[in-house]
LOZAKOL-208929 format. One record per atom (N, C-alpha, C): residue in one letter; x, y, z. Coordinates in pm, whole numbers, plus 50000, padded with zeros to 5 digits. Example, Ala and Ser with C-alpha at 12.3 -4.5 7.8 and 13.67 -1.06 7.14 Angstrom:
<pts>
A513194943150780 A512304955050780 A513204967050780 S512854977550708 S513674989450714 S512905000350787 
</pts>
This chain:
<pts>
X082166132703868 X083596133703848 X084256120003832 X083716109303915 X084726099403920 X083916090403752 X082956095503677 X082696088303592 X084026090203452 X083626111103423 X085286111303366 X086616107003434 X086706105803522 X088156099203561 X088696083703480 X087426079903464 X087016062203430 X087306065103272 X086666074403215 X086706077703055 X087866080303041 X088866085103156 X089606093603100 X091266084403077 X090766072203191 X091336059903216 X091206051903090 X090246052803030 X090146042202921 X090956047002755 X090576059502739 X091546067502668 X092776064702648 X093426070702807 X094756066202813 X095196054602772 X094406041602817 X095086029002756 X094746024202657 X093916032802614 X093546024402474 X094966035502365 X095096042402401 X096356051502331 X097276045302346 X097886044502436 X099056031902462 X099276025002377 X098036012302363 X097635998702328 X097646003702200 X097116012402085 X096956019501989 X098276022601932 X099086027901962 X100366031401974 X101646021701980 X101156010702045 X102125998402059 X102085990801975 X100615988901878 X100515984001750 X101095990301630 X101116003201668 X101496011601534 X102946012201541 X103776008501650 X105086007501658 X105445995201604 X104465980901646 X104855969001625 X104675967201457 X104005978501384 X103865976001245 X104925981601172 X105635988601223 X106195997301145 X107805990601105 X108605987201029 X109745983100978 X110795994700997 X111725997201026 X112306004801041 X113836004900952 X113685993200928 X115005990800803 X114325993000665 X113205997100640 X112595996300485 X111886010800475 X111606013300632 X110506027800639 X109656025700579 X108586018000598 X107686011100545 X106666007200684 X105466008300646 X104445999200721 X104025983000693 X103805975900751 X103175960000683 X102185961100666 X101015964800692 X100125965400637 X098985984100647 X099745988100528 X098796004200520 X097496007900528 X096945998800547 X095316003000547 X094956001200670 X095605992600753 X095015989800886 X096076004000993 X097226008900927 X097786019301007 X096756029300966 X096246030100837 X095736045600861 X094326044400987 X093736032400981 X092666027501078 X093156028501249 X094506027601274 X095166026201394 X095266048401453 X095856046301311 X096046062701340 X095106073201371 X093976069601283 X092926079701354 X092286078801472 X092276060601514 X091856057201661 X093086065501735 X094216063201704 X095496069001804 X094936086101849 X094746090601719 X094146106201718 X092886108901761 X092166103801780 X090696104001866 X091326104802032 X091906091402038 X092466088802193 X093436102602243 X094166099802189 X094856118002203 X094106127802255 X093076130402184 X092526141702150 X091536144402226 X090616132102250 X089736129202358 X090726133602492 X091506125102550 X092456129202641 X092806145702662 X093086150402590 X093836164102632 X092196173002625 X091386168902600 X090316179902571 X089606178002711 X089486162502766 X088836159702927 X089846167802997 X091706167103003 X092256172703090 X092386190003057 X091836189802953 X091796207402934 X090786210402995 X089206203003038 X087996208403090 X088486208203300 X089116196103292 X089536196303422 X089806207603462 
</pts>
């Protein structure tokens, strides 16, 4: 148990951290990204982390 707790820890912050980049990219006066190829790369890590997350606290 306490090994998923650790996985489940790392998830979480890597979503965060994932998330704080994809905010720091984003322009909000143009609605535009700075660089599009590295958001779609951010986004599916964001969506793994997510997803990973709710599927450990769904087995919980």
């Amino acid at each position: 148990m306490k090994n998923k707790k650790g996985l489940l820890i790392v998830f979480i912050i890597g979503a965060i951290v994932i998330g704080a980049a994809l905010f720091k990219q984003f322009d909000f006066q143009n609605f535009k990204l700075e660089k599009p190829a590295l958001a779609v790369v951010y986004v599916i890590a964001f969506v793994f982390c997510i997803s990973a997350t709710v599927k450990n606290l769904k087995n919980n």
